[in-house]
C-alpha positions as CSV (number, residue, x, y, z in Angstrom):
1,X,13.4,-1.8,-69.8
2,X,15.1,1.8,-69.5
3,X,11.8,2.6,-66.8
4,X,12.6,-0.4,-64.6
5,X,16.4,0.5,-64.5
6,X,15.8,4.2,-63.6
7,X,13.1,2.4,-60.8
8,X,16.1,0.3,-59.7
9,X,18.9,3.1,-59.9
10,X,16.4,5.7,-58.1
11,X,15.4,2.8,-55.3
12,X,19.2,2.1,-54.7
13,X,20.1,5.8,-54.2
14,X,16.9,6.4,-52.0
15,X,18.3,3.5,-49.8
16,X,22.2,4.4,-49.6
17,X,20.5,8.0,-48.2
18,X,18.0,6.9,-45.8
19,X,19.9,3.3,-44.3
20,X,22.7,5.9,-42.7
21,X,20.2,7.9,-41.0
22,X,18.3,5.2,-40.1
23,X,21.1,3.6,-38.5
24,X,22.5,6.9,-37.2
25,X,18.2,7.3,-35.3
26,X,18.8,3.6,-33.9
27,X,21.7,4.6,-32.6
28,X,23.6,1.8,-35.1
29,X,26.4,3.5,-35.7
30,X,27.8,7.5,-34.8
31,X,26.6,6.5,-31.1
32,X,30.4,8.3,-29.9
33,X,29.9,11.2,-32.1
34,X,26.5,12.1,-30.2
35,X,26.8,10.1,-27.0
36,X,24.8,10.9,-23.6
37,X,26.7,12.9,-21.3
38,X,24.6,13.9,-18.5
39,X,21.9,11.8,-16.5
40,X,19.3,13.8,-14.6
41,X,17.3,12.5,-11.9
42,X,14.4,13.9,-10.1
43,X,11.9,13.3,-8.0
44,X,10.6,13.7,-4.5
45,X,11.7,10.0,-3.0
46,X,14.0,8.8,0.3
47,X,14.4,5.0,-0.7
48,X,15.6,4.9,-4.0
49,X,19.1,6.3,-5.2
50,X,20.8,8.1,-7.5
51,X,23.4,5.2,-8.0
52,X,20.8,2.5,-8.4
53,X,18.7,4.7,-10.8
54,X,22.4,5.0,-12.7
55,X,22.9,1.7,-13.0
56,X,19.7,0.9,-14.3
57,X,19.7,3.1,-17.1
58,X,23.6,3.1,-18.1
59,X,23.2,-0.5,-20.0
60,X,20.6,1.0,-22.4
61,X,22.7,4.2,-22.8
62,X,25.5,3.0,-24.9
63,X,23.8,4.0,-28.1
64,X,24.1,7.4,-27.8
65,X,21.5,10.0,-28.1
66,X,19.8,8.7,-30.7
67,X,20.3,5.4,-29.6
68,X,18.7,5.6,-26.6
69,X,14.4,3.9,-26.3
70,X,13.3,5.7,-23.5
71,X,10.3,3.1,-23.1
72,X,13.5,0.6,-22.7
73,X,14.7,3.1,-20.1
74,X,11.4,3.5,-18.3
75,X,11.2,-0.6,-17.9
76,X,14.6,-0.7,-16.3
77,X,14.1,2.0,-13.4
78,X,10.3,0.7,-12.6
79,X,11.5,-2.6,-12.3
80,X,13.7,-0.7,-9.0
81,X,12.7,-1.6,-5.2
82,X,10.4,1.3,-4.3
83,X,9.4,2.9,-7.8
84,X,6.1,3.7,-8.2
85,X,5.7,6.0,-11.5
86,X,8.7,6.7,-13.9
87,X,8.8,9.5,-16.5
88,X,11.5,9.4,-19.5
89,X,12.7,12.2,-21.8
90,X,15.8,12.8,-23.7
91,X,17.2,16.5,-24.0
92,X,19.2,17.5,-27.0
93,X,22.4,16.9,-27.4
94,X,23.3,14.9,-24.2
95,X,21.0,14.8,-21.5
96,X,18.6,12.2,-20.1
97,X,16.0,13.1,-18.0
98,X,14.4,10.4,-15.4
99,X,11.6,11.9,-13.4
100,X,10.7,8.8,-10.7
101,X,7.6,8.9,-7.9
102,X,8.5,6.3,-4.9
103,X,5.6,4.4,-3.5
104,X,4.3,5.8,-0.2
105,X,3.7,3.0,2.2
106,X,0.0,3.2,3.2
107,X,-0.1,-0.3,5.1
108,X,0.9,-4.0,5.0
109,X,-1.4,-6.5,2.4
110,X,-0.9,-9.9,3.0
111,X,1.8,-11.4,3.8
112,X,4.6,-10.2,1.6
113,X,3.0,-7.3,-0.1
114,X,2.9,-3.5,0.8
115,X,0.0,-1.3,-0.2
116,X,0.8,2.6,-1.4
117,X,-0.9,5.8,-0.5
118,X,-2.2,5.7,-4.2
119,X,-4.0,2.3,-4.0
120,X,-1.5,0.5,-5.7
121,X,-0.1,-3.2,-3.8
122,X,3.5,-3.9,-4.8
123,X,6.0,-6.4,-3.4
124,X,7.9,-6.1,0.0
125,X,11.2,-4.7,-0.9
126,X,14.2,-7.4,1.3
127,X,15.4,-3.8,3.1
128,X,14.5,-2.1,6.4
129,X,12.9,0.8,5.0
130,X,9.4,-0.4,5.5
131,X,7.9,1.9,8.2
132,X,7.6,0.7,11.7
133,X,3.4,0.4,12.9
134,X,1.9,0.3,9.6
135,X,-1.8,-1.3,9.9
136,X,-2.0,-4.8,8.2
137,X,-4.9,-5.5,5.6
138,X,-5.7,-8.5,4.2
139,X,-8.5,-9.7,1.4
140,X,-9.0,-10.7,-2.2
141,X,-7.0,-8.6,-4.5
142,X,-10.4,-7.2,-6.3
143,X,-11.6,-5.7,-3.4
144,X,-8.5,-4.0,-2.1
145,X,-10.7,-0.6,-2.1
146,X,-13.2,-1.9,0.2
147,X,-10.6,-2.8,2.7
148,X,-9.1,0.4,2.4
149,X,-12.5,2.2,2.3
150,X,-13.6,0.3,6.0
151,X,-9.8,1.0,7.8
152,X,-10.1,5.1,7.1
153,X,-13.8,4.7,8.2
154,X,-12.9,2.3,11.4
155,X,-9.6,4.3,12.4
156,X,-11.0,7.5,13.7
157,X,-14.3,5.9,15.0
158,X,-11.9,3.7,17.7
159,X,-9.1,6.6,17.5
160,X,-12.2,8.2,19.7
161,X,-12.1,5.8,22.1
162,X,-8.6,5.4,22.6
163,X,-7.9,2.3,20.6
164,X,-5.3,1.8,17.8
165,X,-6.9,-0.1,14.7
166,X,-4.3,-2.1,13.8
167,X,-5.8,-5.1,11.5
168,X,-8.5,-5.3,8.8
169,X,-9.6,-8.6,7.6
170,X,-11.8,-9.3,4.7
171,X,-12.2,-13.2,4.3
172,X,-13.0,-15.1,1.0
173,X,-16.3,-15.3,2.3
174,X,-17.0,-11.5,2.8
175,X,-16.9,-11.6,7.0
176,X,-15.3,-8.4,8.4
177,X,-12.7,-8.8,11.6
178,X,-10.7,-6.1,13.1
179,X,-7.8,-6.1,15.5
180,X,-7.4,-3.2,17.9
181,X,-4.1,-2.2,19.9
182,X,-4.1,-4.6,22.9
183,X,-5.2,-7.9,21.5
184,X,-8.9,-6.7,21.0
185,X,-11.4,-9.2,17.9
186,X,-13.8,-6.7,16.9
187,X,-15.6,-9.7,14.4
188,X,-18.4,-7.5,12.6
189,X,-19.3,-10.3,9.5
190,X,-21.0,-10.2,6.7
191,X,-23.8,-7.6,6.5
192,X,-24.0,-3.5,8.0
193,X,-20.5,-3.3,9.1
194,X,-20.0,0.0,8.9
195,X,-23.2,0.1,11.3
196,X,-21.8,-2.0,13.3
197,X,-18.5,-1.1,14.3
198,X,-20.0,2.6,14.6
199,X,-22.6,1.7,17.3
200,X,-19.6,-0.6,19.0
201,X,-17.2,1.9,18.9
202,X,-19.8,4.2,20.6
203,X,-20.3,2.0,23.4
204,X,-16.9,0.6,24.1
205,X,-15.8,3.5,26.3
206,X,-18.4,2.4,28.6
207,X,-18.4,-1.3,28.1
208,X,-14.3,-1.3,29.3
209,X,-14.8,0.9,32.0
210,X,-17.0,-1.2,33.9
211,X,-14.1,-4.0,34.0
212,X,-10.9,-5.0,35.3
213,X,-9.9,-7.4,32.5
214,X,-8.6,-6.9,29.1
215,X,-11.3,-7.2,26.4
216,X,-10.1,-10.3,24.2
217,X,-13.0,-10.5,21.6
218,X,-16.0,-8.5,20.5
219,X,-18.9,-10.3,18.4
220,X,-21.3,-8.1,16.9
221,X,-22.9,-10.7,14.4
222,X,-26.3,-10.3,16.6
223,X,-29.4,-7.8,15.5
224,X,-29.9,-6.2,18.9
225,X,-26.5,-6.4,21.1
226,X,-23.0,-7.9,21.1
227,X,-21.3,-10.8,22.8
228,X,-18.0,-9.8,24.6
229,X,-15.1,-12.2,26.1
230,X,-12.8,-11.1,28.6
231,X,-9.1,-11.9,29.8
232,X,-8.0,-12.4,33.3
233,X,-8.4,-9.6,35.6
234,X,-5.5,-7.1,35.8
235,X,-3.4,-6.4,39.0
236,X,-4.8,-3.6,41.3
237,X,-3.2,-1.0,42.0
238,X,-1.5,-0.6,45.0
239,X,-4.0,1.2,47.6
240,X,-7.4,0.6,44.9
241,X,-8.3,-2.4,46.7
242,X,-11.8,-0.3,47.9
243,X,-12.3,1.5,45.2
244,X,-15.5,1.1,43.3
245,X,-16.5,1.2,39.4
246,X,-19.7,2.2,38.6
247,X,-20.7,-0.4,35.8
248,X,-21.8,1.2,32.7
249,X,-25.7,1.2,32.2
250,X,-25.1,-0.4,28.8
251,X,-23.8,-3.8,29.9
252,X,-26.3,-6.0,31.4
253,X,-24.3,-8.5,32.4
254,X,-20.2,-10.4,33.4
255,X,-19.2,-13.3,33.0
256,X,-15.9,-15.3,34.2
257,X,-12.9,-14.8,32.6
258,X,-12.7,-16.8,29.2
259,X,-16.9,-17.0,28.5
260,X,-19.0,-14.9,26.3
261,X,-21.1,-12.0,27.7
262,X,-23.8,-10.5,26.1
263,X,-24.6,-6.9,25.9
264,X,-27.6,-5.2,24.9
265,X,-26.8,-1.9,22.4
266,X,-29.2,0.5,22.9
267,X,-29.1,3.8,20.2
């Protein structure tokens, strides 16, 4: 009997120690005597500010040093427009530290999604801080690094020719289609796009210099050659009227405004 009272008296004066720090670490009580004083903020970012980083963090601040969960923290400020990575740390006696990385715009995804430099999609933020001429890409979700992979390795191959890629389309299906600047379909489908755009892209220079009209779409779903369809002719220019092209050896063939030529690609 005397044991299990000494268990019970020891047990009761463990606990009237330990509960006040406990409560004092959670930040139950004392949160005045050791509260957070200072806020620091850094990061390299443009579109996310020091006043909405602050009222983020301030609700889960009132606890005082101690009381303060930086995971809690962390939440709050990555749930902000713009925030890509968030780092949380507190600094005795008073100081919070909140380290943030912004998401880089890299291009549009979808319809209302944005894709970073890092690879990562996240939602459009409702302000007019998305860049102006950011290349739109669009597939399934799971194969977001295959889109990415074919823009970087489409961009410079048409850069060469003069064109702006401007669209990359992956459907459901696994058929490739790219927009250029000007209203250009580059449709490369299902199998060797890569070869495909590369040995169009090559031979597009001299495919549009041997016309007057816009080139509205390319289809390069054939083995040996490409079928082209062309807009209306443009204007002349004033005093051109007898000046001659010299059609490209690579196209073997034009066709009316509207209908389908084929063209022979010879590497």
């Amino acid at each position: 009997m005397n044991a299990l009272v000494r268990l019970v008296a020891w047990t009761l004066a463990i606990a009237l120690v330990a509960l006040p720090i406990v409560a004092v670490l959670n930040g139950w009580i004392a949160g005045d005597r050791w509260p957070m004083r200072r806020l620091l903020v850094t990061g390299a970012f443009e579109r996310v500010s020091e006043e909405q980083v602050r009222g983020a963090v301030l609700p889960h601040a009132d606890g005082g040093f101690f009381g303060v969960d930086p995971l809690e923290v962390r939440v709050a400020v990555a749930g902000l427009p713009w925030v890509e990575t968030v780092a949380v740390r507190k600094r005795w006696p008073d100081v919070l530290e909140v380290a943030i990385s912004e998401h880089r715009p890299f291009a549009r995804w979808g319809e209302d999604q944005l894709l970073s430099e890092q690879g990562r999609l996240f939602a459009t933020p409702g302000d007019s801080a998305i860049p102006d001429g950011l290349p739109q890409l669009h597939g399934p979700q799971s194969r977001v690094a295959e889109v990415v992979g074919l823009f970087k390795a489409a961009a410079p191959l048409f850069a060469g020719s003069g064109r702006r890629l401007e669209r990359v389309d992956l459907s459901a299906r696994g058929s490739w289609t790219l927009a250029l600047d000007g209203g250009t379909e580059v449709v490369l489908g299902r199998t060797e796009p890569e070869a495909r755009m590369t040995r169009f892209a090559r031979l597009l220079p001299h495919v549009v210099a041997a016309e007057r009209r816009p080139l509205l779409r390319a289809d390069l779903r054939y083995t040996n050659g490409f079928a082209l369809v062309w807009g209306d002719a443009e204007p002349e220019a004033p005093g051109a009227a007898g000046a001659a092209l010299d059609p490209s050896p690579r196209v073997a063939a034009r066709t009316r405004p509207g209908t389908p030529m084929h063209a022979q690609a010879r590497t």
